[in-house]
C-alpha positions in Angstrom: -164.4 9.9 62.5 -163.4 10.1 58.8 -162.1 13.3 57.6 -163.1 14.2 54.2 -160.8 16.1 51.7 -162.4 19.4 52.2 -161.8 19.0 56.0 -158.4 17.2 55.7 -157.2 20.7 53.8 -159.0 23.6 55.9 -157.2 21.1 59.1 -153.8 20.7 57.8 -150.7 21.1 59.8 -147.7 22.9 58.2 -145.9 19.8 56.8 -149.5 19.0 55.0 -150.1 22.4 53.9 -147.0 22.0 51.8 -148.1 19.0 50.5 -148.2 18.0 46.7 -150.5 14.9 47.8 -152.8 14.2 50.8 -154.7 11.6 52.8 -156.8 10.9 55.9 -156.8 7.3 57.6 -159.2 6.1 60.5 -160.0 2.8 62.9 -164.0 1.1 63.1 -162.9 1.0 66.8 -160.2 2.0 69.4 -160.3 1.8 73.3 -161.2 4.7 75.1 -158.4 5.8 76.3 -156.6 5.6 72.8 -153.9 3.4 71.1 -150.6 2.5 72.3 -149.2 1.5 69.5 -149.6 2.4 65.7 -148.2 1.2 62.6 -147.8 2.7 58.9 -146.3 0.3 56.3 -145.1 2.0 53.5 -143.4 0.7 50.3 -141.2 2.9 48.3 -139.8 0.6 45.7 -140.2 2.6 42.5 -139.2 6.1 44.6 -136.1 7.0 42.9 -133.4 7.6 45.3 -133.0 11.4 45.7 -133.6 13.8 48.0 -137.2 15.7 47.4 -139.6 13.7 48.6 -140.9 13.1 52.0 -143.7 10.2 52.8 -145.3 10.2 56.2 -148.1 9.6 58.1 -149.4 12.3 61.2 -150.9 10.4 64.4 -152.8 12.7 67.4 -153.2 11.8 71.2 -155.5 12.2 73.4 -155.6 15.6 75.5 -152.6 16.8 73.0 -153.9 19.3 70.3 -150.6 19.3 67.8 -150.0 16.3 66.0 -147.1 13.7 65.5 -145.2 12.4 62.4 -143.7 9.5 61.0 -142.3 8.9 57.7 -139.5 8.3 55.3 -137.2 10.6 52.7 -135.5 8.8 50.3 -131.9 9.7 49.9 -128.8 9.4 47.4 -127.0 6.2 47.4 -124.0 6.2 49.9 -120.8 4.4 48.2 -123.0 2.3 46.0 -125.4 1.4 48.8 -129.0 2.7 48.8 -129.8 4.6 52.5 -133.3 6.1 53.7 -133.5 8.8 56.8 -136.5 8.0 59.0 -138.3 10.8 60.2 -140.0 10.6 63.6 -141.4 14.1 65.2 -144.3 15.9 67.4 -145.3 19.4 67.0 -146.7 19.5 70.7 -145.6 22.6 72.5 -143.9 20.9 75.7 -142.4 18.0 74.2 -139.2 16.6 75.7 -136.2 14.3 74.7 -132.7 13.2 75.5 -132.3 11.0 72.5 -129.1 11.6 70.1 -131.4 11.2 66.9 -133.5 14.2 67.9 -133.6 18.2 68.8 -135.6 20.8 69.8 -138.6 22.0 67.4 -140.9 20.6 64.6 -142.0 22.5 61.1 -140.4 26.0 62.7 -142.1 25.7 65.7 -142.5 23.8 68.9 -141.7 20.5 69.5 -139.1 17.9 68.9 -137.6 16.1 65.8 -136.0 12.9 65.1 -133.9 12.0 62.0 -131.6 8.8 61.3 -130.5 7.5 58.0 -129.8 3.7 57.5 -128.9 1.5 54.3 -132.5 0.4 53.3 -133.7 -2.1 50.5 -136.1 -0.1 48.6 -138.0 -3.2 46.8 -139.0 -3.7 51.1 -141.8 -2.8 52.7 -140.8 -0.9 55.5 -143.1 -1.1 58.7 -143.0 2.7 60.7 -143.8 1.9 64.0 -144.8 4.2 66.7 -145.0 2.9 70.1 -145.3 3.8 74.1 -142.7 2.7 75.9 -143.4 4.1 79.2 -145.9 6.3 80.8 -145.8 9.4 77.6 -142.6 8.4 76.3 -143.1 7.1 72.5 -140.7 5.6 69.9 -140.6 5.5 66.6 -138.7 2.5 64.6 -138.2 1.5 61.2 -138.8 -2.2 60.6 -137.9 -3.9 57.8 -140.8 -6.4 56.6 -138.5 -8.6 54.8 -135.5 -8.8 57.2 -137.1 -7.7 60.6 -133.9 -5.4 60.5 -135.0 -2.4 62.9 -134.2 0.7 63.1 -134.3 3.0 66.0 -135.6 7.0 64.8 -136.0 8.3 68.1 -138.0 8.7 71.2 -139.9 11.7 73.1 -141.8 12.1 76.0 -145.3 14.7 75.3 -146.9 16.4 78.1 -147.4 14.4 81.2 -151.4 15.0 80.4 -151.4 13.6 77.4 -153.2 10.2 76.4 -153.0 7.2 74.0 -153.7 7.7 70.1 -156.5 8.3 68.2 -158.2 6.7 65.8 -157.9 8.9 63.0 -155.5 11.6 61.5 -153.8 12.6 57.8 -150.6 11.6 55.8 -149.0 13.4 53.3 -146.0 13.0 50.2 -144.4 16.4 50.5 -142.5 17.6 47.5 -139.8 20.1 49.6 -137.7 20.8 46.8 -141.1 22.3 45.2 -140.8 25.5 43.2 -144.3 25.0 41.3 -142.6 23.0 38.6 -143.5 19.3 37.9 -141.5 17.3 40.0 -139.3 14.1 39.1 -141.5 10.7 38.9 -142.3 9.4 42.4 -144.2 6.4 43.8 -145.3 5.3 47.2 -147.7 2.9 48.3 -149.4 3.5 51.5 -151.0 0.7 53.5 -152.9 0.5 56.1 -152.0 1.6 59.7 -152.4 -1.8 62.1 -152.6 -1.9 66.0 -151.6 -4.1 68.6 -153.5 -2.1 71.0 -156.5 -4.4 72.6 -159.6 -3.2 71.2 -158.2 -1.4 67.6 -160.2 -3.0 64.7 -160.0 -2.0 61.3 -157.2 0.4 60.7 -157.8 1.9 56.4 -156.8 5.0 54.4 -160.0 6.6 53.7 -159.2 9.5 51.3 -156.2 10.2 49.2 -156.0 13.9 46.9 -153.8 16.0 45.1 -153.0 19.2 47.6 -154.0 22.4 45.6 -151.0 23.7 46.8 -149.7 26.5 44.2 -149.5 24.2 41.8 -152.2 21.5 41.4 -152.8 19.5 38.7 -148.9 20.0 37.3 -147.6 16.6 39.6 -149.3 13.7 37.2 -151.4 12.7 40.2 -152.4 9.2 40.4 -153.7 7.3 43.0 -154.7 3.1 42.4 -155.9 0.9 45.4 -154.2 -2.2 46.2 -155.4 -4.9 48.6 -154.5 -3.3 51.7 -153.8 0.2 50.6 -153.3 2.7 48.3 -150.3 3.0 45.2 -150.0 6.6 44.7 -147.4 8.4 42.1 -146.4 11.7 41.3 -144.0 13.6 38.6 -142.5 12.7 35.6 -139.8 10.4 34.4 
């Protein structure tokens, strides 16, 4: 299914609905009883690094009506070395973990969130990888496409009901510092998602718009395709 932009808004989940920028992404194919593994490459070179932004991609499972979330924030250099926190989360009412990078409850609500910052080469694409592990356990990692360095965001375990992936869903860039004035110059370049998964074909980013959240048409919205994605930048220098 492929989610125009009218859709992708009325649909959104709280984290998109306070989004300066959105996007839907689908698969030709999937098996029928979902994906078990999804990836979202993103590449953040020219994001400057500052707390404010947040990149990510939402993912939905089978029998599971709230949505997951993977992305990245960019954050202030550490001691001279640039670090990024990984964000890995579901909103599903239900969903359980033991894992020291997460706690209870997603966007105010239900659910569970996982956050770990690591030192990160921004020039890098960085591959976010979400992936069973065991029966409805998932993971999400960070991998570095350059250095294969990977990071470990978190893992939960969703409702013992609950199936594989789907094919389609949304991503957003979330301005969370917004105060409806014209944020500070941001870039992102979202590729797109890929599958291991037997039977997953032709993974693409099928719409990208500017949100009109309080303050549309104030970010410097662009949005340029690249081979394999889309190069999208917001704000002003």
């Amino acid at each position: 299914m492929k989610l125009h932009a009218t859709t992708l808004f009325a649909l959104c989940a709280p984290s998109v609905c306070l989004a300066v920028v959105s996007l839907s992404w689908d698969f030709l194919a999937i098996p029928t009883t979902g994906l078990l593994d999804i990836t979202f490459p993103f590449n953040v070179a020219n994001a400057p690094h500052q707390t404010g932004f947040y990149f990510a991609q939402q993912f939905k499972f089978i029998k599971v009506a709230e949505v997951g979330t993977i992305g990245l924030k960019p954050q202030e250099d550490v001691n001279g070395t640039s670090v990024i926190r990984g964000v890995f989360s579901s909103s599903q009412n239900g969903t359980t973990t033991n894992h020291p990078n997460c706690s209870p409850g997603a966007d105010g609500g239900a659910g569970v969130s996982c956050e770990f910052t690591f030192p990160a080469t921004y020039s890098n694409t960085f591959n976010m990888v979400v992936e069973n592990i065991n029966g409805t356990t998932w993971r999400g990692t960070a991998v570095d496409s350059e250095t294969s360095n990977t990071t470990e965001i978190g893992e939960w375990t969703l409702p013992s009901e609950s199936g594989g992936i789907l094919g389609s869903q949304t991503g957003f860039i979330e301005y969370y510092a917004h105060n409806c004035t014209v944020p500070p110059f941001t870039e992102v370049t979202f590729f797109n998602p890929t599958s291991d998964t037997p039977g997953a074909m032709g993974g693409s980013i099928e719409t990208v718009a500017e949100r009109p959240y309080g303050c549309e048409k104030q970010a410097n919205f662009t949005d340029r395709g690249v081979p394999d994605g889309h190069d999208i930048s917001i704000g002003v220098l």
